[in-house]
N, C-alpha and C positions, 0 to 999 in steps of 0.2 A: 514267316516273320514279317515279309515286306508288308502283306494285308490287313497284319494285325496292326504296324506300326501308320499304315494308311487309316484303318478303321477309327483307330485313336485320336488322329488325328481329325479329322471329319467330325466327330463326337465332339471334341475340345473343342473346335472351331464354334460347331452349334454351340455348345452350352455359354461361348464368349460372348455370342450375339446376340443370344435368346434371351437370358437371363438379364443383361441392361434394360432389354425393353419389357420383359415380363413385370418385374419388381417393381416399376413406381406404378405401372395399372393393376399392379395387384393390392398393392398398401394402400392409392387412393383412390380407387374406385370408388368405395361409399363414404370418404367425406366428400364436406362441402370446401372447394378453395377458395381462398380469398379472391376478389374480382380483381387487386393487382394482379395478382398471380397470375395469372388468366390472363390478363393480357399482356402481359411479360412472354408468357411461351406461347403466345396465339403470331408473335414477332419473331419465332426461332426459325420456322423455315422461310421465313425472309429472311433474312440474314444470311442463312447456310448459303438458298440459290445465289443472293447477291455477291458469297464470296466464292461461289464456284462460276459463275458466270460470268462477273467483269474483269476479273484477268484478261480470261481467252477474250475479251471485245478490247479490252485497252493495251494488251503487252503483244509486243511482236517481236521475235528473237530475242528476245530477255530483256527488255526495255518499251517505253512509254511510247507509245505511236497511235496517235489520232488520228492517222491521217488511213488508214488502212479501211479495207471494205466490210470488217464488224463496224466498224463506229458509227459509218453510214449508214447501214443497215439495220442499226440498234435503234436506232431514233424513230424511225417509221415503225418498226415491229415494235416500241413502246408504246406507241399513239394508238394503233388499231387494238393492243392489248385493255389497253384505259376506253376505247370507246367501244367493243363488242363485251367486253367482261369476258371472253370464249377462248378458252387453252386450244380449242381446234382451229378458230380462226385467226389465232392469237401464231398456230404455229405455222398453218399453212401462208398464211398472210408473209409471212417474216421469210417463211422459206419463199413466195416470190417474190418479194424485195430482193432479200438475197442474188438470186437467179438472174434478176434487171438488173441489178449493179455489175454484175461481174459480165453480165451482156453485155454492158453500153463501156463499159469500165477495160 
């Protein structure tokens, strides 16, 4: 009974996640969308990173604190982001700021 009510589970999880993202690439795959449109969701995964990300750089124990070693660290890892365009140099760069801040810090 335990591995049917596991199996079921599993199943139902898939068909939660699948199916959101199956349906709108399956309805508008062959139209054409509007060019707002387009750039209205070309803007959604900024957004999502921006709200998963500046928490953890701005809040420290459940409050606003700029003064901590993301904030410092955030600034440089934007700037090398903006002048390589490179998610590799973009992380490793950020992870050695990181690393000299908490060195010198």
């Amino acid at each position: 009974m335990m591995h049917e009510d596991l199996a079921l589970t599993v199943i139902g999880m898939w068909a939660v996640t699948f199916f959101p993202r199956w349906l709108p690439v399956f309805a508008l795959s062959n139209r054409k969308l509007p060019e707002p449109l387009i750039k209205v969701l070309e803007m959604i995964p900024v957004a999502l990173l921006s709200a998963i990300v500046f928490p953890s750089i701005f809040v420290s124990e459940g409050s606003l604190d700029v003064t901590n070693t993301h904030c410092f660290t955030a600034v440089p890892t934007i700037l090398i982001a903006y002048v390589t365009r490179s998610l590799i140099g973009t992380i490793v760069g950020g992870m050695l700021v990181y690393w000299l801040a908490g060195y010198l810090g």
